[in-house]
PLY file of the C-alpha trace (Angstrom):
ply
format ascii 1.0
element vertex 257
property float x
property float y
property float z
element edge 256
property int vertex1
property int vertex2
end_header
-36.73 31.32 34.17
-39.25 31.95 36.61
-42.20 34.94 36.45
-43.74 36.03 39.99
-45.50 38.93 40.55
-44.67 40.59 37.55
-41.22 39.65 37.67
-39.03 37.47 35.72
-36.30 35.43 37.83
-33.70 33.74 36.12
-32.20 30.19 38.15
-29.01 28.72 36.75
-29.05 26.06 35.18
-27.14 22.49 35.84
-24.36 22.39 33.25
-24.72 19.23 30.59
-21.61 16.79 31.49
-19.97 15.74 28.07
-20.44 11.90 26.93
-17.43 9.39 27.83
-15.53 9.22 24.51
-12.49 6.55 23.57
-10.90 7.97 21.31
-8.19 5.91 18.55
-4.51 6.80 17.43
-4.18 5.47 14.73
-7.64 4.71 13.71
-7.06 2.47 11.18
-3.98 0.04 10.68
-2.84 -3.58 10.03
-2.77 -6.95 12.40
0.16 -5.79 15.08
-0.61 -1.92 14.89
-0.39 -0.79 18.44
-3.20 1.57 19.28
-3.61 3.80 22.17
-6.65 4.52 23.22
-7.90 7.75 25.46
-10.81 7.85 27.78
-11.93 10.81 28.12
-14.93 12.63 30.64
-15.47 9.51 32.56
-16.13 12.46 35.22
-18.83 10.51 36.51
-17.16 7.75 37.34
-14.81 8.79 39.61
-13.28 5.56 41.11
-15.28 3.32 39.25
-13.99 0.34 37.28
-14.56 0.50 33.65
-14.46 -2.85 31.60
-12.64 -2.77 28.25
-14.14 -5.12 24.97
-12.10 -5.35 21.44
-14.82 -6.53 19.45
-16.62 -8.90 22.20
-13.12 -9.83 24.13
-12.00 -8.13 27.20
-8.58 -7.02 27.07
-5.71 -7.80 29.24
-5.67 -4.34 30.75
-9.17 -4.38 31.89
-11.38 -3.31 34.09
-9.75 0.01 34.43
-10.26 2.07 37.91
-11.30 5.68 36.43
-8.97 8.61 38.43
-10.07 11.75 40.10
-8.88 13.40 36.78
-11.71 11.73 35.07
-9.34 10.32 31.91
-7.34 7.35 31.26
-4.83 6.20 28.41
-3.57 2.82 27.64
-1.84 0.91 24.73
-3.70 -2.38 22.76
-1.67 -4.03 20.20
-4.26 -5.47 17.23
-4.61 -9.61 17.23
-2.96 -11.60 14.93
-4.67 -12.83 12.15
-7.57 -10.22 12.82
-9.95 -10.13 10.13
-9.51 -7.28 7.58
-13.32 -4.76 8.49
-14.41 -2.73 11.30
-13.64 -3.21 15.02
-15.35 -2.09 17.76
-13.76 -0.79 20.86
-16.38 -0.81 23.55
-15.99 0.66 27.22
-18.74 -0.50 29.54
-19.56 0.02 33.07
-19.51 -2.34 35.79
-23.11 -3.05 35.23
-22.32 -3.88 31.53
-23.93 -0.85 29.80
-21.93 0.49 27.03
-20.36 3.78 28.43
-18.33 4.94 25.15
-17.40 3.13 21.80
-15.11 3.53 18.77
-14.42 1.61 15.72
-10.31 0.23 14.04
-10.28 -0.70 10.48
-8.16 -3.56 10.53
-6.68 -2.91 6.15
-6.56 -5.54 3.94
-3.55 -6.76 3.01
-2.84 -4.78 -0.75
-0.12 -3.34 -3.12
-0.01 -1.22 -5.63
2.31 0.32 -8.37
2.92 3.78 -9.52
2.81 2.52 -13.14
0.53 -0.57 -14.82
3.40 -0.89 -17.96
6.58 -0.09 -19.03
9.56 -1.11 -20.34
12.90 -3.67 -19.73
15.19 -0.85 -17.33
11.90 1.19 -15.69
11.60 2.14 -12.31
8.49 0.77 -10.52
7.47 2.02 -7.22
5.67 -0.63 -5.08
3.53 0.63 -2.29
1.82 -1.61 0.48
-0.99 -1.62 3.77
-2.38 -4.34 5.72
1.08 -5.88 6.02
1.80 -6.97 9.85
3.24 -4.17 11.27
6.62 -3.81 12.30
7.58 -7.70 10.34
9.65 -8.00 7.01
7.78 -8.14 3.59
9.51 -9.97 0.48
9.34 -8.59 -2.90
8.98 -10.73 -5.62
8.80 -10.81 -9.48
6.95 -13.54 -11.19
7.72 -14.92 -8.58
11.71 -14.29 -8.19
13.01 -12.55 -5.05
13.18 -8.92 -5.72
13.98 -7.49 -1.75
12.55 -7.16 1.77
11.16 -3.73 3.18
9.63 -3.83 6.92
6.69 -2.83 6.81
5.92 0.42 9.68
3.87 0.61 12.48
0.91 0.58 10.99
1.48 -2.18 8.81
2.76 -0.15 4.96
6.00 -0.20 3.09
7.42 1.70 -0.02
9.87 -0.48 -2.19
10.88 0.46 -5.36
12.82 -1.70 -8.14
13.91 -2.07 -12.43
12.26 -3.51 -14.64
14.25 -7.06 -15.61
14.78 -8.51 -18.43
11.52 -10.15 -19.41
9.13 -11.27 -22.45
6.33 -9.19 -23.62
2.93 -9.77 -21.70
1.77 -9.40 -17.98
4.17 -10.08 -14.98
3.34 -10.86 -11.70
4.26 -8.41 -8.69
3.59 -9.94 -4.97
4.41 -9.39 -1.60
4.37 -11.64 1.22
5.46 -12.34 4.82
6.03 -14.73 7.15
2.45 -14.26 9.55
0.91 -14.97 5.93
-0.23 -11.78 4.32
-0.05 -11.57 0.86
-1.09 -9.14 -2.11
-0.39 -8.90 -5.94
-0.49 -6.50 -8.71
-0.36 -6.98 -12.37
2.61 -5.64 -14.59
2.27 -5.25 -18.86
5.51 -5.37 -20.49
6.06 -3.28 -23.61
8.50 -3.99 -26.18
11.68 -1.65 -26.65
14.24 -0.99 -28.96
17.55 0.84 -29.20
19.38 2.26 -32.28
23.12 3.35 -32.46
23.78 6.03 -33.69
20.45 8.31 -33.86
21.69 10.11 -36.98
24.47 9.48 -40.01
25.31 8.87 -43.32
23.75 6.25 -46.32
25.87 3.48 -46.05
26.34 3.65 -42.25
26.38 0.92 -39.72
23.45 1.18 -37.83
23.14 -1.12 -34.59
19.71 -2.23 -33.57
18.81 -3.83 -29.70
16.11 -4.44 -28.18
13.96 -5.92 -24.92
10.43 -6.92 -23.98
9.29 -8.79 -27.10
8.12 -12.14 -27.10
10.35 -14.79 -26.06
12.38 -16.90 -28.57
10.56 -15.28 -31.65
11.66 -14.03 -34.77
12.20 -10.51 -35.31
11.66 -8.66 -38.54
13.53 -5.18 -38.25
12.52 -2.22 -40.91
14.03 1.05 -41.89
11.24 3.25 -43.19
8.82 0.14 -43.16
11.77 -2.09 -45.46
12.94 -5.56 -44.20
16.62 -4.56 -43.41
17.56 -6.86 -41.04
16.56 -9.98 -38.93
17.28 -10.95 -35.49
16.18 -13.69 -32.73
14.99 -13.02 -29.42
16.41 -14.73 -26.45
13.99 -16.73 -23.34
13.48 -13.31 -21.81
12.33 -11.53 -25.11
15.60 -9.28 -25.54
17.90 -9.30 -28.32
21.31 -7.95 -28.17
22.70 -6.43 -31.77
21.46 -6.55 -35.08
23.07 -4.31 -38.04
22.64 -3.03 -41.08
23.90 -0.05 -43.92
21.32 2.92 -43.56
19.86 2.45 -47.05
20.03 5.10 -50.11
16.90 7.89 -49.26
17.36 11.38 -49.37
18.42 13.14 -46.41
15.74 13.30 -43.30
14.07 11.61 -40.44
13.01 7.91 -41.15
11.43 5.22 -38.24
13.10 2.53 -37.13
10.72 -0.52 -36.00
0 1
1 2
2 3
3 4
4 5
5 6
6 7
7 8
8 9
9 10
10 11
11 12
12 13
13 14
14 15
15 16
16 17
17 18
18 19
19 20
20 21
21 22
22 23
23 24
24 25
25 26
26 27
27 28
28 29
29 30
30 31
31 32
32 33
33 34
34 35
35 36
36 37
37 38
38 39
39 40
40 41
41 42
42 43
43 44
44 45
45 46
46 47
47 48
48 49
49 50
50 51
51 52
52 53
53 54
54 55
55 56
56 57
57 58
58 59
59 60
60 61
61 62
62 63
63 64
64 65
65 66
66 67
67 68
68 69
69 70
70 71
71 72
72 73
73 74
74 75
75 76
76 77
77 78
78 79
79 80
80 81
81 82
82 83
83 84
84 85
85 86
86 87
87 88
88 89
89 90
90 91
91 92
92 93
93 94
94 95
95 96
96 97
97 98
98 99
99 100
100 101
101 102
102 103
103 104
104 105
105 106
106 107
107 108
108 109
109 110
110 111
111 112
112 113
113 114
114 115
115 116
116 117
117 118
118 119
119 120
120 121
121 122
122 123
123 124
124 125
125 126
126 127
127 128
128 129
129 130
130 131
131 132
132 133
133 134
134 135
135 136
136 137
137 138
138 139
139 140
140 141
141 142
142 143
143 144
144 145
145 146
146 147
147 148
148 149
149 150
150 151
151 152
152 153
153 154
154 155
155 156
156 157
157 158
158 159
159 160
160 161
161 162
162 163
163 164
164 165
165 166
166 167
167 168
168 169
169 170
170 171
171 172
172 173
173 174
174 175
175 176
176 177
177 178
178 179
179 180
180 181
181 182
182 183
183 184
184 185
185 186
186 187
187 188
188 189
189 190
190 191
191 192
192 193
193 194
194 195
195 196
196 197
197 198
198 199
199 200
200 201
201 202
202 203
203 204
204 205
205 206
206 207
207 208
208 209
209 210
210 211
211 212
212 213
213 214
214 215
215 216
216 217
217 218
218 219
219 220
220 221
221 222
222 223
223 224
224 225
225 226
226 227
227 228
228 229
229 230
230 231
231 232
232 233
233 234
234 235
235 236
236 237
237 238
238 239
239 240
240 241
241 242
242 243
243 244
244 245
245 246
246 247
247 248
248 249
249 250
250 251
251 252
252 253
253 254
254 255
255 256
């Protein structure tokens, strides 16, 4: 605004041209993840070429010549064996200054289950990132094949599985695949057992089995805190029957252990 002789004369103004922006989809994603990036108001340069730098490597697809629309879009699939961090994409003009920049999390490669324990028979559900994307990734249990999953675009899988037979303590869950990524998680076993039937008589046979105690032990089985019955664990901590007569007590609800 302006003021001569006495009055006040407004001029318009330039209008402020936006700041080139790249901007990421997805943002964030495993070794493999294809990315396409957008440039957007390169207004300014019109006909230019624009250079292209993943971290400090121009890409294949550069320099880029900049249309009359003042936008361009292009696909970049992430490196092999790119470090798990932050990423820089970096546009920069053809005298080298940095025109627009945006940063990819490359994920670390990492599982992890819906539940820490359980029991012989549970359902787990294993969940994964940072896996190559798009490759297979092998299951295992302590070591054992469990299944393969591919792992999706971005490089995560869901795989679910039982419980197997095993010995009380903590069992090993991993993932790998063949470009080398690998993660575990840590699984507690608690013991379990089974009676048949749940209610009855004095004098009945009552059949005890059970899974998840140590392996090849000795078991010492008690009705209402009483030795009743003994029984022997197998390598995987399970035992199939043991029996006994429900001993004389007055009718009502007693623990089996």
């Amino acid at each position: 605004a302006v003021l001569c002789s006495g009055w006040l004369m407004v001029l318009p103004g330039t209008p402020a041209m936006a700041a080139p922006l790249l901007a990421l989809s997805p943002a964030s994603g495993a070794s493999g993840t294809t990315v396409t990036i957008s440039g957007e108001n390169f207004d300014s340069y019109k006909g230019d070429d624009i250079y292209i730098f993943f971290d400090n490597e121009e890409i294949a697809v550069s320099p880029i010549e900049v249309p009359e629309t003042g936008s361009f879009e292009f696909q970049f699939n992430i490196p092999e064996h790119t470090e798990p961090g932050k990423h820089t994409f970096r546009a920069r003009s053809e005298l080298g200054s940095t025109l627009a920049m945006s940063t990819f999390t490359v994920l670390a490669p990492a599982i992890d289950l819906d539940a820490k324990s359980g029991t012989v028979g549970r359902k787990v559900a294993v969940t994964g990132e940072g896996f190559y994307a798009n490759r297979v990734v092998t299951i295992y249990y302590d070591g054992k094949m469990l299944g393969t999953q591919i792992a999706s675009s971005t490089g995560e899988f869901d795989y679910s599985f039982t419980v197997p037979d095993s010995p009380a303590g903590t069992h090993i869950i991993s993932a790998r695949n063949a470009e080398g990524d690998s993660a575990e998680a840590e699984f507690e076993i608690i013991p379990l057992i089974k009676i048949e039937p749940a209610k009855g008589a004095v004098g009945n046979i009552l059949t005890v089995s059970g899974s998840g105690f140590a392996s090849k032990s000795d078991l010492s089985i008690r009705f209402n805190y009483e030795e009743v019955a003994y029984a022997k664990t197998d390598e995987s901590g399970s035992f199939e029957t043991a029996f006994f007569n429900v001993p004389r007590v007055p009718p009502g609800i007693y623990d089996v252990m």
